[in-house]
Residue, then its C-alpha position, 0 to 999 in steps of 0.5 A: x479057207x474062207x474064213x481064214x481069209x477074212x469072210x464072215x461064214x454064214x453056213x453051210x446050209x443043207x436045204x433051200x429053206x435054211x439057206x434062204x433064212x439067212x440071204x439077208x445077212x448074207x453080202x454074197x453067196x456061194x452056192x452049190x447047186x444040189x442041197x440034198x435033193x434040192x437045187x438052190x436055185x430059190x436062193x440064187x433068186x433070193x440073192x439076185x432080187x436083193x442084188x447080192x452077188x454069187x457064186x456056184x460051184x458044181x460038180x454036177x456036169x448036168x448042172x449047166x443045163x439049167x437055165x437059171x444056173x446057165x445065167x450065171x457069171x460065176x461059176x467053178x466046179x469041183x473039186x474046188x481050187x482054194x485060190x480060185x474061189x478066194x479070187x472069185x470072192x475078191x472079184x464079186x465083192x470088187x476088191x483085187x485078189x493077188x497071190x505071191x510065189 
C-alpha cells in the first residue's frame, strides 16, 4: 500500500540494529513498537536527533505506557487502516491527503 502510493519502502526490519542501519536514508519512519523482543525505541531516538518524522503503530495496549512511545503525536494501533496510515504519511511529510468516494 505504501508503495503503491508512491513511497520508497526501506524494510521492514526485524531488529533495532538493522533498522537503525538505515534511518539515514530514511525521510520518516513507521515504526512498530515490538521488533522481536525489542522495542524500537533507539530508533525512535535515531529518527528524532536527525529530526525525521514518524510514526508507531501498536497493537501492544502496554504500549502507551511508555514513556518515550507516550511522546509520540503519531500514533495508530492495529489492525492497521490502510487510508489511516496513508494520511498519516501526507500529514508528516506535509503534503494534504484526500480520499474520494
Amino acid at each position: 500500500v505504501v508503495s503503491a502510493a508512491g513511497y520508497k519502502v526501506l524494510g521492514p526490519y526485524r531488529s533495532v540494529l538493522d533498522a537503525l542501519h538505515f534511518v539515514d536514508e530514511a525521510d520518516a519512519g513507521v515504526l512498530d513498537i515490538n521488533l522481536v523482543g525489542e522495542t524500537s525505541e533507539a530508533v525512535a531516538l535515531r529518527l528524532t536527533e536527525t529530526r525525521k518524522p514518524f510514526i508507531i503503530v501498536s497493537s501492544d495496549a502496554r504500549a502507551g505506557t511508555l514513556t518515550w512511545a507516550a511522546r509520540c503525536q503519531r500514533w495508530l494501533t492495529k489492525p492497521l487502516d490502510e487510508l489511516k496510515l496513508l494520511a498519516e504519511l501526507e500529514i508528516i511529510k506535509g503534503r494534504t491527503f484526500t480520499t474520494s468516494g
